[in-house]
C-alpha positions as a printed Julia matrix, in Angstrom:
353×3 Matrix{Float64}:
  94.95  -18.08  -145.84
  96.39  -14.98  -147.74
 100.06  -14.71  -146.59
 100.04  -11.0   -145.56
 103.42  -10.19  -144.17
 104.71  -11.36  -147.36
 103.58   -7.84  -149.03
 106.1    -5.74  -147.67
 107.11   -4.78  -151.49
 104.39   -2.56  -151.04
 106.99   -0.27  -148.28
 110.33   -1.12  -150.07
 113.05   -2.8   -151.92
 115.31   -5.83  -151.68
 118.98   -3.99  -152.35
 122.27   -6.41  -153.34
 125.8    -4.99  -153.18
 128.68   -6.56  -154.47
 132.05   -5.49  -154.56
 135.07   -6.97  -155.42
 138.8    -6.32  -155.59
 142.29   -7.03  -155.47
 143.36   -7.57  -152.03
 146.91   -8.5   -153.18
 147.23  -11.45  -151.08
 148.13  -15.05  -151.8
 148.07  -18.5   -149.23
 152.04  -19.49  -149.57
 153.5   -22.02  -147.36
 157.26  -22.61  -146.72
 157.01  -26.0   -149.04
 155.63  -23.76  -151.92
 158.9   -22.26  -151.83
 160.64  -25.26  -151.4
 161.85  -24.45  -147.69
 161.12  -26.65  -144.5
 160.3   -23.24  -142.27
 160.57  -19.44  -143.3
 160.83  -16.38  -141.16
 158.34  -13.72  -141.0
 158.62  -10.34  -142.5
 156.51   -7.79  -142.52
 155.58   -9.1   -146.39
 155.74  -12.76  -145.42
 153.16  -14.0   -142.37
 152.59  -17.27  -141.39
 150.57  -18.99  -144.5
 150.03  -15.53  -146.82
 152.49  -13.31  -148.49
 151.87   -9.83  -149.68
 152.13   -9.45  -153.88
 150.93   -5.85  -152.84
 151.37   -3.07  -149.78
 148.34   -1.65  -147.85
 149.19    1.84  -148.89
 148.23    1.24  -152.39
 144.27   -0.31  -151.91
 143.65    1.73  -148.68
 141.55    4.25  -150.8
 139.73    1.23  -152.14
 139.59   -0.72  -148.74
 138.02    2.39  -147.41
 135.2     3.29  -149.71
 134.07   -0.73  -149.45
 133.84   -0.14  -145.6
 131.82    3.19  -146.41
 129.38    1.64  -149.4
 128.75   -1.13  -146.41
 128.69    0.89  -143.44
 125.89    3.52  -145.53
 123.75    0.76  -146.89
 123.86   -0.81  -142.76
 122.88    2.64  -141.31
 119.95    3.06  -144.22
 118.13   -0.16  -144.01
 118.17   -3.78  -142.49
 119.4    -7.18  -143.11
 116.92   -8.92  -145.07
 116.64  -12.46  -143.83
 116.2   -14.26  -147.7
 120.21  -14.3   -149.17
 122.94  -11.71  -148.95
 120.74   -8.94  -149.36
 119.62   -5.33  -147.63
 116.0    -4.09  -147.31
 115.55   -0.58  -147.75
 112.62    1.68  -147.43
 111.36    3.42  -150.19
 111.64    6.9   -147.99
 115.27    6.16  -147.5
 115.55    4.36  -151.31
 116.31    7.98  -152.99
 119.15    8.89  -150.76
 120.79    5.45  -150.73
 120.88    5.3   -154.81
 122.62    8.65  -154.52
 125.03    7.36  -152.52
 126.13    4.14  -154.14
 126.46    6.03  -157.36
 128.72    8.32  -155.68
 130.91    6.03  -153.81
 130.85    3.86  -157.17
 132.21    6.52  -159.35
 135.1     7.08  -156.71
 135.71    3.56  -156.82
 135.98    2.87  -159.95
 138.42    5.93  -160.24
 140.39    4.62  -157.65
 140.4     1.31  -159.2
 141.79    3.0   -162.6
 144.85    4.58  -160.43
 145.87    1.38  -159.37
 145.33   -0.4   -162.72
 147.52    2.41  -164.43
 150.46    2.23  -161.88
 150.09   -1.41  -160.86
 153.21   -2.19  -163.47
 155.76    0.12  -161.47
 153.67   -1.12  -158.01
 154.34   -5.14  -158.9
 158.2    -4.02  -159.96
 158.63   -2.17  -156.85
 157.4    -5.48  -154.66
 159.65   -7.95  -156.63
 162.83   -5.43  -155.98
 161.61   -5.53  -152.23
 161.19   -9.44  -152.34
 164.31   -9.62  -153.85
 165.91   -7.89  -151.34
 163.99   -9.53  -148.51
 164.99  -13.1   -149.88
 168.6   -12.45  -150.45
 168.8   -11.39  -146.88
 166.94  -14.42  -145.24
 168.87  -16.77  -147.78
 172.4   -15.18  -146.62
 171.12  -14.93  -142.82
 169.63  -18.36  -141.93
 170.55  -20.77  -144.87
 174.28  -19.04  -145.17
 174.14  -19.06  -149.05
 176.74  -16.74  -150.68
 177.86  -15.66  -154.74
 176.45  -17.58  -157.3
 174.64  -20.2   -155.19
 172.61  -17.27  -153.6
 171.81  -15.49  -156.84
 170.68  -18.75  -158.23
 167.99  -19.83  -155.26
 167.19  -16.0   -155.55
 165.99  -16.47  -158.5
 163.92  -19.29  -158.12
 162.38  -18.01  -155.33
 161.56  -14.54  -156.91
 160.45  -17.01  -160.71
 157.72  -18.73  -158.17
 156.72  -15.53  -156.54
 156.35  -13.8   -159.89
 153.99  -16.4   -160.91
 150.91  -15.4   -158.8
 151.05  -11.98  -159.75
 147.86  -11.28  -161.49
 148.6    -9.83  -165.25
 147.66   -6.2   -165.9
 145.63   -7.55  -168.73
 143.76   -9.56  -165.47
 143.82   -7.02  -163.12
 140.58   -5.27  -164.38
 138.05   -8.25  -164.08
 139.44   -8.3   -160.4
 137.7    -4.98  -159.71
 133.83   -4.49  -159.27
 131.24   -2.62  -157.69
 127.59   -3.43  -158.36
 124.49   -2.18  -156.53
 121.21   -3.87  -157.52
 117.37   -2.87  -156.66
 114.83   -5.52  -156.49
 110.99   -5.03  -156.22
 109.89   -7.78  -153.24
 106.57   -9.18  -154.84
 104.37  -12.31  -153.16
 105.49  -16.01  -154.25
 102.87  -17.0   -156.6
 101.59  -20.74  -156.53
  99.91  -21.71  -159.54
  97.75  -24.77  -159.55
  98.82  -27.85  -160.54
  97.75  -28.76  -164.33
  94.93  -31.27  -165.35
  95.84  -34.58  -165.68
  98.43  -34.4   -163.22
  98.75  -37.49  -160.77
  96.55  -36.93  -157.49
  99.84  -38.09  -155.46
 102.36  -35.93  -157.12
  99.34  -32.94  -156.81
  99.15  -33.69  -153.29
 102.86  -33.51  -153.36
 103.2   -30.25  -155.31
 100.47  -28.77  -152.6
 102.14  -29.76  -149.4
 105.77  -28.72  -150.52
 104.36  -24.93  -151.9
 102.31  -24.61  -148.45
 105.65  -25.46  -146.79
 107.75  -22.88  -148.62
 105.03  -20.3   -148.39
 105.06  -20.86  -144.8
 109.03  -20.67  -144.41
 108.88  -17.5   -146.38
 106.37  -16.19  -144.31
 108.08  -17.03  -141.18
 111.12  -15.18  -141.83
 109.56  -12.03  -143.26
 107.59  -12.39  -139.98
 111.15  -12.53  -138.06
 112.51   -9.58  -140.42
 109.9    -7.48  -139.26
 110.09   -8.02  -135.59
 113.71   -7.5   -135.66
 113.26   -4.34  -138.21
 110.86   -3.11  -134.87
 113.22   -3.84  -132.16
 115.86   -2.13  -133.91
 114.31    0.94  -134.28
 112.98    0.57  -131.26
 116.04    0.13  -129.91
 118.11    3.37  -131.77
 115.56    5.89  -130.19
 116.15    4.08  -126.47
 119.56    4.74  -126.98
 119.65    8.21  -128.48
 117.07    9.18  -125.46
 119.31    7.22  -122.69
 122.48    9.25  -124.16
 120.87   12.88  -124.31
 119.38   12.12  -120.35
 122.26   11.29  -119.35
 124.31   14.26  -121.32
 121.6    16.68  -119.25
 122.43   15.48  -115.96
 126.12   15.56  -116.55
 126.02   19.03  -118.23
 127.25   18.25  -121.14
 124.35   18.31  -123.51
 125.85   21.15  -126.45
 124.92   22.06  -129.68
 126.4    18.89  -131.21
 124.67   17.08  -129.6
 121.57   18.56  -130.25
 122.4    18.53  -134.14
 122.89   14.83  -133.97
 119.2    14.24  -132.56
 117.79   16.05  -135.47
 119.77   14.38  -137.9
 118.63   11.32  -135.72
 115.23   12.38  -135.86
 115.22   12.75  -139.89
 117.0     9.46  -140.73
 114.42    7.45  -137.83
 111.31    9.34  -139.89
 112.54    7.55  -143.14
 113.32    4.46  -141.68
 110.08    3.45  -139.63
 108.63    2.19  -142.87
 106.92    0.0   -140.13
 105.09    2.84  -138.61
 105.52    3.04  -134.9
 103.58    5.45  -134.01
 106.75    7.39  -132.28
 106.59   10.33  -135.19
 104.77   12.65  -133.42
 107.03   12.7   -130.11
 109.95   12.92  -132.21
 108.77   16.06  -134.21
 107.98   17.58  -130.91
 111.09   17.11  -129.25
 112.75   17.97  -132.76
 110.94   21.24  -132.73
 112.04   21.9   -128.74
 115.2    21.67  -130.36
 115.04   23.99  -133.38
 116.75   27.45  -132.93
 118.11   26.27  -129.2
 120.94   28.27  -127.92
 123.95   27.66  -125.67
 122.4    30.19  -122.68
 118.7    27.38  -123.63
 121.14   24.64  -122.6
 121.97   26.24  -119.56
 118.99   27.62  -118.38
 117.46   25.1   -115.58
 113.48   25.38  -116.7
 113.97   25.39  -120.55
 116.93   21.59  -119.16
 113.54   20.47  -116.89
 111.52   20.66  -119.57
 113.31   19.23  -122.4
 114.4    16.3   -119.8
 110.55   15.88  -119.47
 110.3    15.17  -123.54
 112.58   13.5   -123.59
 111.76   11.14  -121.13
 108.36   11.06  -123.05
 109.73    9.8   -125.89
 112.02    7.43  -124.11
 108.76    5.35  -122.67
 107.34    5.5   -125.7
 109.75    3.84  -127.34
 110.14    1.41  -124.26
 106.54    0.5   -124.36
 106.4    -0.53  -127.95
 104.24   -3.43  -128.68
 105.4    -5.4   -131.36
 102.56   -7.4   -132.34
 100.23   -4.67  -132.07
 103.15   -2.37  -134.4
 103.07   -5.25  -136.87
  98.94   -5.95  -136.8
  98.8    -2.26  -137.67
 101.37   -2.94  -141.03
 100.0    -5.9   -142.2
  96.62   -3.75  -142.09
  97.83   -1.01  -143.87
 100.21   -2.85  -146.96
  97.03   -4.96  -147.12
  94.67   -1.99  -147.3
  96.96   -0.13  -149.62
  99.44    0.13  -152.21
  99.2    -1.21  -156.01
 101.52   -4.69  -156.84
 101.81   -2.84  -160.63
 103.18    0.79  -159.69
 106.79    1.15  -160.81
 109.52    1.88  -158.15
 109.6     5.64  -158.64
 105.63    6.14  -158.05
 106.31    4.72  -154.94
 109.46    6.54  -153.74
 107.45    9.67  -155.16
 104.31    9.24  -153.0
 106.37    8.55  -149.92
 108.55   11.74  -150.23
 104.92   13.44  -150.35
 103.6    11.46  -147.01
 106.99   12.79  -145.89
 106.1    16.43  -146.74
 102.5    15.87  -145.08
 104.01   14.87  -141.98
 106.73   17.37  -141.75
 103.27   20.13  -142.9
 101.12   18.93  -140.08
């Protein structure tokens, strides 16, 4: 039995991101420091100390989150390792991006690099300062006896500072693009034993079978999900009508809504159509439109439309339609751009009709 669902290569790619960095923060118990108990600072927390402030990764904290929080909002969790599926209608604009927020990473990453010499000498002054005080304060240590255990303390602290030499392998960002094809399960060679063939058999029908079982999942979730943005879009923009509130914001948020669903619904769920209508309703609307009761009736009445469309969404029937078309169409061999390229022009078809 051919293992259909398993040719979704045929409407995207598998996507990895990695990125790595220096958070600055090391696991340091009281012992490590040769100390029964230690009071917290804002540097020094139960079980981690800070080798280096917020205020000098924020920059790189924040453009992880955003690299994340862009590859989350432009495709879905693919259920086979740590990785991202992406539609090939949505694969253009999320290369764009990850080059962009690479490049600003990596120049953020060089800032730090450069100044992380007068950043790690700027810590050890402020350790320094902090242990002298909590040494003077709660172990009553005074002149050379306090200089001394200082010193020790700040010689062990020094220790797990990375080098600057280090520092750079510590720093990464790496998007990869994989083409999803079929597992292939060649037969098993002459002369083989019948028990080890039998074997060989059983375990590739299970593992075809597994695969195929959470590619099925993938996709049902994938449906739901959409499904389940437009429902709340729709319940938000009702609800914004009846209140009043509905303004032009709002209205410039469905059509960015509507563009970003349209590339997406690699799935096809036959919710297009509605949403190009109620798009259009939309086009060119003024503040006196979102006023005016018959032009509010109306568009309630779309939307609405669209709404139970969404609601009534059969997912077997969405998915018996996609298996039918990646089976019908589509060629194994054609490189990643021919596709991306003939689904920007089934975009342009659909946004022409």
């Amino acid at each position: 039995m051919k293992a259909k669902s398993l040719d979704i290569y045929k409407a995207g790619v598998i996507c990895d991101l990695t990125i790595h960095w220096y958070k600055g923060m090391i696991k340091l118990n009281p012992e490590d420091l040769g100390f029964d108990e230690f009071p917290e600072t804002e540097l020094i927390s139960l079980g981690r100390k800070k080798l280096i402030q917020k205020k000098h990764i924020k920059n790189i904290y924040s453009l992880d989150l955003k690299a994340r929080a862009f590859l989350r909002n432009n495709g879905f969790i693919f259920p086979i390792g740590q990785t991202w599926f992406v539609p090939y209608r949505r694969l253009e604009k999320v290369l764009e991006k990850m080059a962009e927020i690479r490049s600003q990473f990596n120049g953020e990453a060089n800032d730090f690099i450069n100044t992380y010499g007068t950043v790690r000498q700027d810590m050890i002054d402020e350790y320094r300062r902090i242990f002298t005080e909590i040494l003077r304060e709660h172990h009553k240590l005074e002149g050379e006896n306090l200089e001394v255990e200082v010193a020790r303390l700040l010689d062990r602290l020094v220790a797990r500072f990375p080098s600057e030499a280090s520092l750079r392998n510590k720093f990464g960002f790496e998007f990869l693009v994989f083409e999803i094809g079929s597992p292939e399960f060649k037969p098993v060679e002459e002369g083989v034993a019948i028990d080890k063939a039998r074997l060989n058999i059983q375990l590739e029908s299970e593992y075809q079978e597994k695969v195929r079982s959470k590619v099925d999942g993938f996709l049902a979730d994938v449906v739901a999900e959409l499904k389940g943005m437009v429902l709340d879009i729709t319940k938000n923009m009702i609800e914004q009508l009846e209140k009043g509130t509905l303004n032009k914001n709002t209205v410039k948020g469905f059509k960015n809504f509507a563009d970003t669903f349209k590339q997406l619904d690699f799935v096809d769920m036959d919710i297009d159509t509605q949403l190009r209508e109620l798009q259009s309703r939309l086009d060119g609307v003024s503040k006196e439109d979102l006023k005016n009761e018959d032009f509010k009736a109306r568009l309630r009445d779309d939307i609405i439309t669209v709404k139970n469309m969404a609601h009534n969404i059969n997912v077997s029937k969405v998915l018996g339609k996609f298996y039918r078309k990646i089976t019908i169409g589509g060629d194994e061999d054609e490189s990643i751009d021919t596709k991306v390229e003939k689904e920007k022009r089934m975009i342009q078809i659909e946004d022409n009709a």
